[in-house]
C-alpha positions in Angstrom: 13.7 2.7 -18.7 15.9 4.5 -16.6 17.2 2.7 -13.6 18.6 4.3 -10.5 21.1 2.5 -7.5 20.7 4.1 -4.6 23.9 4.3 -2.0 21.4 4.9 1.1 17.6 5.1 1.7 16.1 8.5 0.5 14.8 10.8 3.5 11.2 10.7 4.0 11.0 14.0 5.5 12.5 16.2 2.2 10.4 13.7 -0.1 6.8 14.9 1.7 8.4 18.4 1.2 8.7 17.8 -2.6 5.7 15.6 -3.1 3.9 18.4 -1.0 5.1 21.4 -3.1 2.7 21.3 -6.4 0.0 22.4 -3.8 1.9 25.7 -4.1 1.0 27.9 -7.6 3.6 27.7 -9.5 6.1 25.3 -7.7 5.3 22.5 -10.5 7.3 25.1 -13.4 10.4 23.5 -11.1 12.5 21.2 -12.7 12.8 19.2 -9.2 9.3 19.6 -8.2 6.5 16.7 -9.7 3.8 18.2 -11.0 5.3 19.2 -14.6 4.7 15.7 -16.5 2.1 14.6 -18.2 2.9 10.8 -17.7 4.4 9.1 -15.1 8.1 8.2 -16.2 9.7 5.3 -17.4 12.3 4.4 -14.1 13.3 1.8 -11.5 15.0 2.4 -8.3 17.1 0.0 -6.2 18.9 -0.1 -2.9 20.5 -3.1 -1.8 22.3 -3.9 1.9 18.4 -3.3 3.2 18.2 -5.3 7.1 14.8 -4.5 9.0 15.8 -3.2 12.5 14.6 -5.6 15.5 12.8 -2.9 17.2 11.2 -1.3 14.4 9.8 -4.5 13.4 8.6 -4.7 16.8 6.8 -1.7 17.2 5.0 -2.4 14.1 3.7 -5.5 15.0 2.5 -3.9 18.0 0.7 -1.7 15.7 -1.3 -3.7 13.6 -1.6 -6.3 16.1 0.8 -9.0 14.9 2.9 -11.5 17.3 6.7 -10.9 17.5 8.5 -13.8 16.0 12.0 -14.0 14.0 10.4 -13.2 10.5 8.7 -10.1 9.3 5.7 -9.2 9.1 4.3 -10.3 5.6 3.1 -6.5 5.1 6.5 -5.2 6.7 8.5 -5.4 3.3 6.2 -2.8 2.1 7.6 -0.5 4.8 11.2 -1.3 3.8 10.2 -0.3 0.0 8.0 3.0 1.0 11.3 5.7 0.9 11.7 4.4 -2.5 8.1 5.0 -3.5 8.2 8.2 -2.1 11.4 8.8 -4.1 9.0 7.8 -7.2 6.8 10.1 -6.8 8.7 12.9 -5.8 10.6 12.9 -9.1 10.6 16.3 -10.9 8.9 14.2 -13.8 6.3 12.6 -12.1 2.5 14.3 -13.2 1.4 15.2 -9.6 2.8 15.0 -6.0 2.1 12.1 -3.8 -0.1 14.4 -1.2 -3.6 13.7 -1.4 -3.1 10.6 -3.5 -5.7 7.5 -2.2 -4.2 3.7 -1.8 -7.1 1.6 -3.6 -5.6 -2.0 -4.4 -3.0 -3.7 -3.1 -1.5 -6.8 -3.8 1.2 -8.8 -1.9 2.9 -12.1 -2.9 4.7 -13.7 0.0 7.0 -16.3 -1.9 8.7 -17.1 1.3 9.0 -15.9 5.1 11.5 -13.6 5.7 13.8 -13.4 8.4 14.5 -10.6 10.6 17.6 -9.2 10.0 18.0 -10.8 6.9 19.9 -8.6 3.9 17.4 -7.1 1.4 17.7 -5.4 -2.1 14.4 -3.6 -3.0 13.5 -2.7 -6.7 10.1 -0.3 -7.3 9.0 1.1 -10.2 5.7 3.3 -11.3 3.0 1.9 -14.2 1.8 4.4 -16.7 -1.5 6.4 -15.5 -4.9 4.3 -16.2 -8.4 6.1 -15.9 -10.5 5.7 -13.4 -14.3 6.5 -12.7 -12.1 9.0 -10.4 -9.6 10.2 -11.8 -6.7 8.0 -12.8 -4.5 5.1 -11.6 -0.9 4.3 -11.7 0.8 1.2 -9.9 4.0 1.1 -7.8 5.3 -2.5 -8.4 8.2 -3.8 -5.7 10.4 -6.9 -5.7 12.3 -7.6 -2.6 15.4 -10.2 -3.5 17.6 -11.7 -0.9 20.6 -12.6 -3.2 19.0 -13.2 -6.8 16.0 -14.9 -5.1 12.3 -13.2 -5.1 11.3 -13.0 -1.7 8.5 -10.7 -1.9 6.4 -8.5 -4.4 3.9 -5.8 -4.2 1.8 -3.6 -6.4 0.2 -0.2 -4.7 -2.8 1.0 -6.8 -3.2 4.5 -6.3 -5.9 7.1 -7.3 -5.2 10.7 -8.3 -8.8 11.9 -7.8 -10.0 14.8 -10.5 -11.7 14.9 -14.0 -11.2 12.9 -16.8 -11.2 13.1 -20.4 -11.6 9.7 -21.9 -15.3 8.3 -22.2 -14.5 4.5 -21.6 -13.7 5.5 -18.2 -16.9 4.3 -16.7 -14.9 0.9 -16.1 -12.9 0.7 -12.5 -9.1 0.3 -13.4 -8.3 -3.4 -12.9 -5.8 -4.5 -10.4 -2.3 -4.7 -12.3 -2.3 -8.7 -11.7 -5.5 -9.1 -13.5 -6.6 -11.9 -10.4 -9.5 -9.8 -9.0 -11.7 -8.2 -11.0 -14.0 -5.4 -10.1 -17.2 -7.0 -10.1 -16.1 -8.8 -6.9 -14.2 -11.9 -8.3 -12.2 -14.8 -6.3 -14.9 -14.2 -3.7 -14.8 -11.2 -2.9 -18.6 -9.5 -2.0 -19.5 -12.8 0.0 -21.5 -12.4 2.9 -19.0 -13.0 5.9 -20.1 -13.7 9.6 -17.9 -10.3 11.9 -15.6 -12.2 14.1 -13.7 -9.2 15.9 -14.7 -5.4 16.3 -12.2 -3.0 16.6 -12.3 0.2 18.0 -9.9 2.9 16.4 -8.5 5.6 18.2 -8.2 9.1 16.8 -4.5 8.7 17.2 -4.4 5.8 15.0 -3.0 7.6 11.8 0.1 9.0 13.9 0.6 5.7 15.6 1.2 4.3 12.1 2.7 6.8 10.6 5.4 6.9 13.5 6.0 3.0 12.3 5.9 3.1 8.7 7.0 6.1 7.6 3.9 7.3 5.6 3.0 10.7 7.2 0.7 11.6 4.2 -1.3 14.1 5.7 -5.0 12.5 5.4 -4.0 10.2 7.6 -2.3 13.0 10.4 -5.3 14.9 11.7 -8.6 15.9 10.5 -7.3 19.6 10.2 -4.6 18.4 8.0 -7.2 15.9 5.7 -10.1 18.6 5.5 -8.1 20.8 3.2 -7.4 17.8 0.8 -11.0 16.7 0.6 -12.0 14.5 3.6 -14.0 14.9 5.8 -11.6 13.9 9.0 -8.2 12.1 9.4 -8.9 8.4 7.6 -6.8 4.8 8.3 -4.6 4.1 6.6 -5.6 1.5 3.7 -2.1 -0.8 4.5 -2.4 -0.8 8.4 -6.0 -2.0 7.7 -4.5 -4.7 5.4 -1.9 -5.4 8.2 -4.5 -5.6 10.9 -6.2 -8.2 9.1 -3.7 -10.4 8.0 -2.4 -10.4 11.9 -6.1 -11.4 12.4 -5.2 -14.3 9.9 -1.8 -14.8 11.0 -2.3 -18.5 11.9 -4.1 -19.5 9.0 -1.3 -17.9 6.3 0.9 -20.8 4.5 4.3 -20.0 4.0 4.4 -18.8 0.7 0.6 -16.5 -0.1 -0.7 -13.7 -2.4 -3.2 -11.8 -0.7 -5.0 -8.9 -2.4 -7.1 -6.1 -0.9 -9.7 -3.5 -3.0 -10.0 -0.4 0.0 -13.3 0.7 -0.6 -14.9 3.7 1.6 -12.0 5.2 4.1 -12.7 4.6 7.7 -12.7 7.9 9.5 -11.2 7.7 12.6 -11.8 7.9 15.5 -14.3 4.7 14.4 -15.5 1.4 15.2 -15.2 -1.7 12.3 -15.6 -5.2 11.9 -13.5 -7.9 10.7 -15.1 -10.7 9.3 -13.4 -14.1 7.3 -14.6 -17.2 5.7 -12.2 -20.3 4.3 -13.0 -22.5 1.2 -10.3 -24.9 1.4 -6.7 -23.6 1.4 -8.6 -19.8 0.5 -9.3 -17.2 2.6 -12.2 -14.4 2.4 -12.4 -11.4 4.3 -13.8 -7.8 5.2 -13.6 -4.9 6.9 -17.0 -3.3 7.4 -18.4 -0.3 10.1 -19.6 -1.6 13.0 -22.9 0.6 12.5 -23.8 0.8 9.1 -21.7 -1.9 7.6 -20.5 0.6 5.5 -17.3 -1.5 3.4 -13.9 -0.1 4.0 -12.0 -3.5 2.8 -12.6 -6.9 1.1 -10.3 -9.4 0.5 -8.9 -12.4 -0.7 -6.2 -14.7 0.4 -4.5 -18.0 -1.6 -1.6 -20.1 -1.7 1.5 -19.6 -3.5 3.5 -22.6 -5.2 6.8 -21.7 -3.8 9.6 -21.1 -6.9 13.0 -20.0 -7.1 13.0 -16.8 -10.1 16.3 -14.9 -10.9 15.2 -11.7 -9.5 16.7 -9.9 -12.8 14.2 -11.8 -15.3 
């Protein structure tokens, strides 16, 4: 595997440019442009000397509906890592470009709060390409360290949507943890009683994107998404995750995994409904349409036995 220290974070704006570029005939015969490879390659990034700024932090948690306290966010590490997933992807051996790609899983482990302003060093690295009823699958898998402690991991499933080739496909990719299967394990499919509606603005994309970063543009404007197969601009799948767990915020221990399957995208401007049920120190929830109760999200919540790990084993 080919690992990679980076002196500064990369700059989102060139990375979109590059991820953007295999759109273009003939821009994946460049040796900087993805789009060339047939697999995803074997490498790790890592920038260390990472500190969340105060009013960043803030103005996500305004966002996705969070309370302003002197940790982060649990889903705010994934904002830290996302330059270095976009460098991932951008990589002149990477299969496709990153524009267009769907978020369908997510999984975070929350060893431990983390406090603002606290110095980070972020690792991410891709998973080889699974098939999916879709397309196919890869994984971005994150650690976040303070020191040679494991703070904080995350795996991103995402979907390259297109034909496939291998006839076992009929099987939905399983998350990389292997905790949640896809016949709706660990609870998830339950019915759940709506305790909130939300109504989403059309301007929710570009409020998050202005936040986190990710200006993919299916999430931008429904000009922008049309061409790349929706129907409209769609939420993104981690400020949906966010939302919820803000929803959640005072029932979240300490130290948590919580894992999310995005199902149909909610086209925005829309109108949803959060609903949760607990089964002792577990947490269910759901994302549904207000109107047709249409799934957009479902998931699952449990404790963490806080551990000390050497972040380089």
């Amino acid at each position: 595997m080919e690992k990679r220290t980076l002196q500064s974070p990369p700059s989102i704006l060139p990375l979109y440019l590059r991820a953007a570029a295999p759109m273009l005939p003939g821009a994946s015969l460049l040796p900087f442009v993805p789009g060339g490879g047939g697999e995803v390659p074997e490498m790790e990034l890592e920038l260390a000397g990472v500190r969340a700024d105060a009013d960043r932090v803030a103005a996500y948690a305004r966002v996705c509906g969070f309370s302003l306290r002197d940790t982060l966010p649990p889903t705010y590490p994934h904002v830290l890592a996302f330059p270095l997933h976009m460098a991932v992807m951008a990589d002149g051996g990477f299969p496709f470009g990153a524009v267009g790609l769907v978020h369908v899983e997510n999984r975070v482990e929350q060893r431990r709060p983390i406090a603002l302003g606290e110095e980070l060093t972020i690792r991410v690295r891709p998973t080889k390409l699974r098939d999916h009823p879709r397309g196919r699958t890869f994984s971005l898998l994150t650690k976040v360290l303070s020191g040679r402690q494991i703070a904080w991991e995350g795996a991103s499933t995402m979907l390259r949507r297109g034909p496939i080739d291998n006839a076992d496909a009929n099987q939905v990719s399983k998350p990389f943890h292997g905790e949640l299967d896809s016949d709706g394990g660990s609870g998830w499919g339950k019915e759940l009683t709506a305790s909130a509606e939300w109504k989403l603005g059309g301007d929710l994309g570009r409020r998050y994107a202005a936040v986190s970063g990710d200006r993919n543009p299916i999430h931008m404007h429904s000009l922008a998404a049309k061409p790349l197969g929706f129907p409209g601009a769609i939420a993104h799948g981690m400020w949906t995750k966010a939302r919820c767990l803000a929803a959640l915020e005072g029932r979240l221990p300490d130290a948590f995994a919580v894992d999310v399957r995005f199902r149909k995208p909610i086209l925005l401007p829309g109108k949803v409904r959060f609903a949760s049920t607990s089964e002792g120190d577990e947490v269910d929830f759901a994302v549904r349409d207000a109107k047709r109760g249409t799934p957009h999200l479902e998931g699952h919540v449990a404790p963490l036995e806080t551990k000390t790990e050497d972040g380089r084993n």
